[in-house]
C-alpha positions in Angstrom: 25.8 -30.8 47.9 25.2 -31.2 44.1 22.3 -34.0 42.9 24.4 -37.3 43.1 21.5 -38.9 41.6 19.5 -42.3 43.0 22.8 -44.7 43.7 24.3 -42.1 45.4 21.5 -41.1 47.3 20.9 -44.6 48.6 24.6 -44.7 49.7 24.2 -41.6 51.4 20.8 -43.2 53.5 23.0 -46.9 54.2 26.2 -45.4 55.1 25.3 -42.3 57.0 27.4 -39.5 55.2 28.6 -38.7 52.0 32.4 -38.2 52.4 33.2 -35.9 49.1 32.1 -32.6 50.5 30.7 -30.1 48.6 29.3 -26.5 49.2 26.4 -25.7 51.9 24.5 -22.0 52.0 26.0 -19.0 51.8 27.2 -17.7 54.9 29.4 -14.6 56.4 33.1 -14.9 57.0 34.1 -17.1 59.2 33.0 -16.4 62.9 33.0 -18.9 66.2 30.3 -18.8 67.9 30.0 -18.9 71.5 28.9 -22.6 72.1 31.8 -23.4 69.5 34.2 -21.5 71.4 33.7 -22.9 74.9 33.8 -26.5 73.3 37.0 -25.7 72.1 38.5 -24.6 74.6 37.1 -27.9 77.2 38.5 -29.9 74.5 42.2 -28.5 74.7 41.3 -28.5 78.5 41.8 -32.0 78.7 44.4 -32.3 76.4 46.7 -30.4 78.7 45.3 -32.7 81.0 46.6 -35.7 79.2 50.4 -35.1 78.2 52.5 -38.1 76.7 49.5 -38.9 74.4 50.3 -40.0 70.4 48.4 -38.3 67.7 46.4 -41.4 66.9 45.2 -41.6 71.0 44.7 -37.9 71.4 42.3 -38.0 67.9 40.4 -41.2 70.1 40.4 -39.2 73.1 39.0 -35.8 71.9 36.9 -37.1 69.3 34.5 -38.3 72.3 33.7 -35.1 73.3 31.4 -35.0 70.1 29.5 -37.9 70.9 26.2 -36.9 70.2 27.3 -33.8 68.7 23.9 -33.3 66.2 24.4 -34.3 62.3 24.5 -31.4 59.7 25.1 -32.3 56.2 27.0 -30.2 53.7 29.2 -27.9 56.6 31.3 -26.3 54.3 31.3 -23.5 52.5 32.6 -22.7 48.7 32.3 -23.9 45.2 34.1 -22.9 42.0 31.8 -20.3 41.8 31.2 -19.0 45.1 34.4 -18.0 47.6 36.0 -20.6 50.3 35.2 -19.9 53.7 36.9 -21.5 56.2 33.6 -22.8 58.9 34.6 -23.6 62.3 31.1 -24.9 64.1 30.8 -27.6 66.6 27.0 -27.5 67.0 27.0 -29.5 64.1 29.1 -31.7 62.2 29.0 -34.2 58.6 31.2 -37.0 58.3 34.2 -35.4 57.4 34.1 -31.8 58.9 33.8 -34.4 62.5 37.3 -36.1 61.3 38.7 -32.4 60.4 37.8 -31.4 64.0 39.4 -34.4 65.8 42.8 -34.5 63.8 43.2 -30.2 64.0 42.5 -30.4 67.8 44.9 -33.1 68.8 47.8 -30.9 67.6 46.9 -28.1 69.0 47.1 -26.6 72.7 45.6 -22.8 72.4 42.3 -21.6 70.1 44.5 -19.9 67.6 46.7 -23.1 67.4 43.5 -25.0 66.6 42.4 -22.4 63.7 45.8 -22.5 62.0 45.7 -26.5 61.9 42.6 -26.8 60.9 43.2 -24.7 58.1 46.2 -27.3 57.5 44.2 -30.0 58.2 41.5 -29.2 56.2 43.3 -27.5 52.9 46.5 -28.3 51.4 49.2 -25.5 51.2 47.4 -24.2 53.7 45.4 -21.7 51.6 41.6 -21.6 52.0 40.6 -22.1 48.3 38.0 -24.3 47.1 40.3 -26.0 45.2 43.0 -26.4 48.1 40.3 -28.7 49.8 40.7 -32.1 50.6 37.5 -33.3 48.8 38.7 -36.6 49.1 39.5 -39.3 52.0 42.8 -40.5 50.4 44.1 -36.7 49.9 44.5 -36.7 53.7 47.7 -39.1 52.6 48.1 -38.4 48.8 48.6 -34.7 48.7 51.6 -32.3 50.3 51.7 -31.7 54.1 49.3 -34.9 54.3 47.4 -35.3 57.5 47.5 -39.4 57.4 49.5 -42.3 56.3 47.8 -44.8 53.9 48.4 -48.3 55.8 45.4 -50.3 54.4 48.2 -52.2 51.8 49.8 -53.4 55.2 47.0 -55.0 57.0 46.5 -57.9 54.6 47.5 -59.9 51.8 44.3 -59.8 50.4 44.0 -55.5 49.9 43.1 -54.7 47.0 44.1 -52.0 44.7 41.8 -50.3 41.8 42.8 -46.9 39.7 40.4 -44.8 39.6 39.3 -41.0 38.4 38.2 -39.5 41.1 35.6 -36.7 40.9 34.7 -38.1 37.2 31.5 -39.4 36.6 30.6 -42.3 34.5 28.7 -40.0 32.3 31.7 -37.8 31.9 30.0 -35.5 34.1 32.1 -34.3 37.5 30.6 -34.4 40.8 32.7 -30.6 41.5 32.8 -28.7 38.8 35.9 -27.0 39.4 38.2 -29.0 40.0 40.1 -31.2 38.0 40.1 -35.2 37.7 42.8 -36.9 39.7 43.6 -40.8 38.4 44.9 -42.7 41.8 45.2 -46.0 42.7 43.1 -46.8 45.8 43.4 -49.9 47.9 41.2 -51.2 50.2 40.5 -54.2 52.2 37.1 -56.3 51.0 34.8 -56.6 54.2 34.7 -60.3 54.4 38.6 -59.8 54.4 38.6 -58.0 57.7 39.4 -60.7 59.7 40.8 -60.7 63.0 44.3 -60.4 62.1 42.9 -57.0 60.5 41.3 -56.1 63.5 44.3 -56.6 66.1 46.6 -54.4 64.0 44.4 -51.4 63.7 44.5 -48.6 66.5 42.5 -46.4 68.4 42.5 -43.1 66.0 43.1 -44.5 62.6 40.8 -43.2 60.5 38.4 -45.5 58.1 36.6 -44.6 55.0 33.8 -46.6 53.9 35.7 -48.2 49.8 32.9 -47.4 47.7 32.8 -49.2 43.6 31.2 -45.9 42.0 33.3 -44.3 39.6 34.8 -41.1 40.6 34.7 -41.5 44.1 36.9 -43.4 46.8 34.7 -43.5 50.0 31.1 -42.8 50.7 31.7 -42.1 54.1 34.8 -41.8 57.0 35.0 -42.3 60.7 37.3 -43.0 63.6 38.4 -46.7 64.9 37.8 -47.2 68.4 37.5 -50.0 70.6 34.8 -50.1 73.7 33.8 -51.5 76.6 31.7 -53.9 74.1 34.0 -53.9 71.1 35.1 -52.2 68.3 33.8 -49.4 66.7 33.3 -46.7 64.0 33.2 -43.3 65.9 30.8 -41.2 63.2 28.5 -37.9 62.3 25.7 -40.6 60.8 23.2 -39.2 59.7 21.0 -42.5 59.5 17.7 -41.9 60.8 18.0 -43.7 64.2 21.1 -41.7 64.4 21.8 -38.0 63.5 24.6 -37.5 65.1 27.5 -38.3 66.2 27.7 -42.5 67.4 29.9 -45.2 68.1 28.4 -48.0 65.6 29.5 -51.5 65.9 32.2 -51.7 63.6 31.5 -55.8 62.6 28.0 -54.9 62.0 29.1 -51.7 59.8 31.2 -54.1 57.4 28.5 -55.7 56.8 27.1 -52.9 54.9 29.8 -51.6 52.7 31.8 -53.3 50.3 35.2 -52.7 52.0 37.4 -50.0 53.9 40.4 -47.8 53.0 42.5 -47.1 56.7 44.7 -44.2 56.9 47.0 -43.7 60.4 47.4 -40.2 61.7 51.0 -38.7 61.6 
């Protein structure tokens, strides 16, 4: 991932992950590896084993198998100047490669099935270009074939919406050369706004990004709403230093560290 430069490097070390995803090292087309294979296939294992499950409570279910799956920053593979390749590795996941995972393997009952929606999931058209990635959190409902609908407006009176230009910098500067500048309204809720009206309409499986105020970006990191035996939580690749890996972080004490949250629902 590109130099994001101090703020952005001290939202990466509060929040865990850095959601726009940029290009890692250079690596051979893609291959899965043995350890990947086998944890697909005990992953559609028990989703046979679990028929009559919703999208949203399949994503909840499967997603636990990666609990305590290790953190890798920067997964994927590409840049504007180096070809897309589509990576497929479960010994490690970031933030949003562990959210690409979850939401490819609920809809999907064989290996191959899981490749093809991943590819879905992951790029838009289908087509694995650089620029067909979902950089952002809010393409998973703003762009065609989306993954998610936006339902953040719907929670609360008190959402809030803000246009931005994602991927521009305020120095004019983009954080991927590449690709182009999108202007999009985001809306979020304010963390001292998640109240427990909030809380009782969200679901197992919707997926949360972390609202972030820095220019050019929507989220600074994503995870998955659960609730547990001792209350809610963000399911998460964090890469926090008590962490790296995958956790299920009390999600009242998490709001107390970002400045608001952005909830999609998976379709």
């Amino acid at each position: 991932m590109r130099t994001l430069g101090r703020f952005l490097i001290l939202v990466l070390a509060l929040t865990g992950c850095f959601a726009l995803t940029g290009p890692a090292a250079t690596a051979d087309p893609v291959t899965i590896d043995e350890t990947t294979a086998r944890e697909i296939d005990d992953i559609l294992a028990q989703r046979a084993a679990t028929p009559g499950l919703g999208k949203a409570d399949l994503v909840e279910l499967l997603s636990r198998k990666f609990l305590g799956t290790p953190y890798g920053a920067n997964m994927l593979i590409g840049s504007a100047s180096r070809p897309e390749q589509l990576v497929i590795d479960f010994r490690r996941v970031d933030c949003f490669t562990y959210l690409d995972y979850a939401a490819a393997l609920a809809d999907s009952t064989t290996r191959d099935d899981f490749v093809a929606n991943l590819i879905r999931t992951r790029y838009t058209d289908g087509r694995v270009e650089f620029t067909q990635r979902r950089h952002f959190f809010t393409d998973w409902s703003r762009t065609p074939k989306p993954n998610a609908t936006d339902i953040t407006a719907t929670l609360t009176p008190r959402a809030s919406t803000i246009t931005k230009d994602l991927n521009a910098k305020a120095d004019g500067s983009t954080y991927l050369p590449g690709l182009p500048v999108v202007r999009r309204a985001i809306t979020y809720i304010p963390s001292e706004s998640v109240d427990a009206d909030v809380l009782a309409q969200l679901h197992n499986g919707d997926y949360i990004g972390a609202y972030t105020p820095q220019p050019g970006l929507d989220v600074t990191h994503v995870g998955i709403y659960t609730t547990t035996p001792t209350g809610p939580a963000l399911r998460n690749a964090s890469s926090l230093t008590e962490n790296n890996k995958v956790v299920d972080s009390p999600f009242l004490d998490y709001l107390r560290t970002i400045p608001g949250i952005v909830v999609l629902r998976a379709q």
